[in-house]
N, C-alpha and C positions, 0 to 999 in steps of 0.2 A: 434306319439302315440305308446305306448306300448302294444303290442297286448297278450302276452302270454312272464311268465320268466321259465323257467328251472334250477334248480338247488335241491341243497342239503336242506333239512326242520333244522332249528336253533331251533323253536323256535313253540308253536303251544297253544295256548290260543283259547278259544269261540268267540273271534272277531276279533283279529288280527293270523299275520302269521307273522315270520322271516324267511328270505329265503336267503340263501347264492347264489350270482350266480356267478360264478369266482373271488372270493375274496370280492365279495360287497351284504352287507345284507339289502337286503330289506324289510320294515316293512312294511305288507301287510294288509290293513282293508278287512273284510272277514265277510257274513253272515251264518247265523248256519249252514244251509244245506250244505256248504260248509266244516264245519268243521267236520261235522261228517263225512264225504270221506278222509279228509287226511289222509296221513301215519305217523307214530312217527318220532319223530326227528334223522336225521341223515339217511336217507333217501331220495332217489330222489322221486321230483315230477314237474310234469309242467299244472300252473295252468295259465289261461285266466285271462288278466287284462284290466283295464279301468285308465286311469290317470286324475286325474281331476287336469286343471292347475289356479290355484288361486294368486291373487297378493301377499298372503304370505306365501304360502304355494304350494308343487304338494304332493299329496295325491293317490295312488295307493291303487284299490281296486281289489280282485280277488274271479277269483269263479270258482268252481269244473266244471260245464257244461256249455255249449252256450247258453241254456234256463235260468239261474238263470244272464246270465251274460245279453241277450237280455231284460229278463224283467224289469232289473236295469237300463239298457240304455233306454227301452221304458218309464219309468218312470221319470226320468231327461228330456228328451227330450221334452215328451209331456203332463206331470199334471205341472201348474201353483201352484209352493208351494210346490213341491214334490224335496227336495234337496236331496241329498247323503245318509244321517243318516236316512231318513224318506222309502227314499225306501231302504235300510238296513235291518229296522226296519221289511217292507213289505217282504223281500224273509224270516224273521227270522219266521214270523207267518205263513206262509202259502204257497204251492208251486206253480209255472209257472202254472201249470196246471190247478190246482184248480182256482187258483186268476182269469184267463182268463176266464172259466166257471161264477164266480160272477161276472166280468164286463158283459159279454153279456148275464146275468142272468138281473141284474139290481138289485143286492141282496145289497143293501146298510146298510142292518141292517149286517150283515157276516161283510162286508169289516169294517163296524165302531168298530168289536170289535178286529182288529187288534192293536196290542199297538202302540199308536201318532196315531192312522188312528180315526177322530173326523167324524163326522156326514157330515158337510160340504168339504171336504178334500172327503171322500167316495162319494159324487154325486160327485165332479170335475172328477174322476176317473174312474167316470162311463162317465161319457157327453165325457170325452174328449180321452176314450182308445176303447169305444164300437165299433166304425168303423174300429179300428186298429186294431184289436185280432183276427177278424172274427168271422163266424159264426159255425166253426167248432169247437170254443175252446168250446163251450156246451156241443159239444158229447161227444170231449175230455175228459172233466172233471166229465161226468157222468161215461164214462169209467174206468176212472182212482178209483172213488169212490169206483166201484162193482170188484177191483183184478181179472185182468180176466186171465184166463189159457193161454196158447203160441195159441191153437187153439182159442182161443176167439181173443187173441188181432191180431192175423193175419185179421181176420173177420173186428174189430176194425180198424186198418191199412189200408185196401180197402175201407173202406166206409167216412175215412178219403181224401183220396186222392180222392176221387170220388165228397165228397163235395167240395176241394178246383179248384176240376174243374168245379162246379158250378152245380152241383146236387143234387135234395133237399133231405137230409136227410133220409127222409122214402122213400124214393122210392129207395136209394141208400143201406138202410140195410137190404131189403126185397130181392133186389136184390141178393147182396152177399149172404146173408143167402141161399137165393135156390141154387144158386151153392156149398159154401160151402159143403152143404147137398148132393147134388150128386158128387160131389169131394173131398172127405175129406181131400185128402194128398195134395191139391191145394196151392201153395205158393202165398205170398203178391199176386204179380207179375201176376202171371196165375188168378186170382180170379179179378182182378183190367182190365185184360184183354176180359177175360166173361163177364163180367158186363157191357163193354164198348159195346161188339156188342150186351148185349140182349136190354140196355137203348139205 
């Protein structure tokens, strides 16, 4: 498997990429969010790939983060009917973050007005990624909504990690938040570590 190419930009279109890597150009299927982060042509870049091998075809697709690249693979893996161009389709509407928040929202009317994402395609999605996302991707995606300041999202950040240790939510932001409060200069770290001996 091709994990990630390095090389020189050829080539840069809204859905594909051309990528020189030591003489051999590689034609890269790519979704938006990815193309808004590349660099212009004739520049390095090194972008995270997925190879899909097909009996007539191998098809490389790539993408700017780990998150746009994980949510591609969580969706070939695990929606029945969710092939390549479909979950494509899904990072071009809408981001990791957000999408994660709708599946463990259960917003299926949201998910149906992604383009190719149908009504029935939207419940699969939900039934079959809700257990997989967690239950943190809601705060996440609430967070991500309200743009928060470096001191918010540090806040953000510990109460994050504090759910995926298995802490519920509001007890976990109520928390932070009091410390925060009498710590203000408190990193991730120091604030995730408070929390831990006041819970």
């Amino acid at each position: 498997m091709i994990s990630f190419l390095r090389g020189t930009v050829v080539e840069v279109l809204p859905t594909r990429l051309i990528l020189e890597v030591t003489g051999v150009g590689y034609d890269i299927n790519i979704p938006l969010s990815t193309y808004d982060k590349l660099p212009q042509p004739g520049q390095e870049l090194k972008i995270l790939t997925h190879l899909q091998v097909r009996e007539d075809a191998h098809i490389l697709y790539g993408f700017a983060t780990p998150e746009e690249r994980d949510l591609f693979l969580l969706l070939l893996n695990n929606v029945s009917g969710v092939g390549p161009k479909l979950a494509l389709a899904i990072l071009n509407g809408i981001t990791p973050v957000i999408f994660r928040g709708l599946v463990v929202a259960g917003d299926i009317a949201a998910l149906s007005r992604i383009k190719g994402v149908g009504k029935k395609t939207a419940e699969r999605i939900i039934v079959e990624l809700r257990d997989k996302v967690g239950v943190s991707a809601a705060w996440e995606a609430a967070s991500a909504r309200q743009g928060l300041s470096p001191e918010e999202q540090h806040v953000n950040d510990a109460v994050l990690a504090l759910i995926s240790l298995g802490y519920k939510q509001a007890e976990a932001h109520k928390t932070v938040r009091a410390i925060r409060d009498a710590q203000p200069k408190a990193t991730v770290e120091e604030l995730v570590k408070e929390a831990l001996k006041a819970l």
